[in-house]
N, C-alpha and C positions, 0 to 999 in steps of 0.2 A: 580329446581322444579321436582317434579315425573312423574309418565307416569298417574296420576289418570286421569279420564275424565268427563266431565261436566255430566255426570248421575249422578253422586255420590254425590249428594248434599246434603245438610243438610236437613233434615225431617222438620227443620222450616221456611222456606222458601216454603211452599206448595204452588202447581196450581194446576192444571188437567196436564198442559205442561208439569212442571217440575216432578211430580209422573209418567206420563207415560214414560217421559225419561230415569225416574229410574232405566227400567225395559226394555230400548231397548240395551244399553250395555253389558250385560250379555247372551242374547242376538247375539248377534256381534261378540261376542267374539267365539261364538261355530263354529259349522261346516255351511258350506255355504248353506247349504236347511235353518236354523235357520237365518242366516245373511240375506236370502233374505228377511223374514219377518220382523226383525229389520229394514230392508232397506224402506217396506214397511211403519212399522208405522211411521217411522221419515219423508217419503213424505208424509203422510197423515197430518202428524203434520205439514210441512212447508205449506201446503195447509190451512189447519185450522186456523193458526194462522200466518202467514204473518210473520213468524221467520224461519231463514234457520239458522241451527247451524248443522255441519257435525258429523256425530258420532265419526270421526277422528278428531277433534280437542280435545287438549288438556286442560281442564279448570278443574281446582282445585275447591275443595266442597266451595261454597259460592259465586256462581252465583247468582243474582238478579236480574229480569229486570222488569223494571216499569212498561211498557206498551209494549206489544209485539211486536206491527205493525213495520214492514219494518226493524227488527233487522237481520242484516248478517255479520257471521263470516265464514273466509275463514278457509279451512280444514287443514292450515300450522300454525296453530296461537298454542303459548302454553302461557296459560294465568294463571294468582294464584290466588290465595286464596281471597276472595271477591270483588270479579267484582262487579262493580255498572252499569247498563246498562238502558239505555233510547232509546227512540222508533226513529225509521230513523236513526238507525247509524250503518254505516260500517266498519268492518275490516278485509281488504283485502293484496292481492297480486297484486303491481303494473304490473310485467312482468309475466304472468301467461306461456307465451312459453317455460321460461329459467329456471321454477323448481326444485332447488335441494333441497337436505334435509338441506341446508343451510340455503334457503330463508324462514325466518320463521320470524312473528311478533311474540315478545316477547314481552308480559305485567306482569308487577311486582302483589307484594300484594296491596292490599287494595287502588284499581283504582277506580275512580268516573267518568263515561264515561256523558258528557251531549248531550242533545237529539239534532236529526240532525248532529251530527258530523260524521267527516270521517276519517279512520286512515289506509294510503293506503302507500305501500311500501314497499321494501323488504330485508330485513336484517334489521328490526325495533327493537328498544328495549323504553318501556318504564318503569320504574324505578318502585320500591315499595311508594305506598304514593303519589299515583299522582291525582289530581282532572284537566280533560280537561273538556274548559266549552264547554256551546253548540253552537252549529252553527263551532267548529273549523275541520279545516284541518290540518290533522299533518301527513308531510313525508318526517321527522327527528327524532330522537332519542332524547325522555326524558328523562333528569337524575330522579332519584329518590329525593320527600319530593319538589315539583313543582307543581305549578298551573300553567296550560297551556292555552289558548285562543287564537283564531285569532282574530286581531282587524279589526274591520267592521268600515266603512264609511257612514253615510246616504250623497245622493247628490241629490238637487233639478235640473234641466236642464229645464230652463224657452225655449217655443218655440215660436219661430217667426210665426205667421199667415200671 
């Protein structure tokens, strides 16, 4: 995958989020008086819209996300080419202390992330082609052309008065 990063999205794919993102990359990239203001809109964005996406993470043009609330990606993640993303769901660094340029989540092309899920740990890879459904926790490594889910249990527990 390249170094591109999740500003660079496809122009069809419009928000407010996603066009002001556009525009805070290029941005970032300049000299540090510039980067501080880039630094500023992207908190303003995480405040507004209950999405924390780092300028330093790596995501290929074809982000999508359904519904913004409670979306966080960790600033180690390098992700491709059409993300599918849904509201409440994490992607993180399990050991945040032991940071190297190693520890890094890697997501393939053409990911279907379902809502409420968590995808936490370090040295991750997930494949090209993967749909995780929602409510899962994934912190293992999916092969590519995979449907992923945690299986859930309903339990009643009748109580004694």
């Amino acid at each position: 995958m390249g170094k591109n990063h999740y500003p660079c999205l496809e122009a069809s794919q419009t928000s407010l989020f996603i066009l002001v993102e556009n525009s805070i990359l290029p941005l970032y990239k300049k000299n540090s008086q510039v980067k501080k203001i880039a630094e500023k809109i992207n908190r303003n964005l995480i405040k507004k819209y209950n999405t924390e996406i780092p300028l330093t993470a790596q995501i290929q043009p074809g982000l999508r996300i359904i519904h913004y609330n409670g979306i966080v990606i960790a600033k180690y993640c390098r992700i491709g080419k059409n993300l599918l993303i849904r509201q409440n769901t994490t992607i993180g660094i399990k050991d945040i202390t032991s940071i190297k340029k190693k520890n890094c989540i890697t997501i393939g092309d053409n990911v279907d992330i379902g809502a409420n899920s968590c995808i936490i740990g370090n040295n991750l890879f997930i494949g090209d082609n993967v749909t995780i459904g929602a409510m899962s926790f994934v912190n293992k490594d999916i092969p590519s052309n995979c449907i992923f889910y945690t299986k859930k249990e309903n339990a009643t527990i009748t109580r004694d008065r």
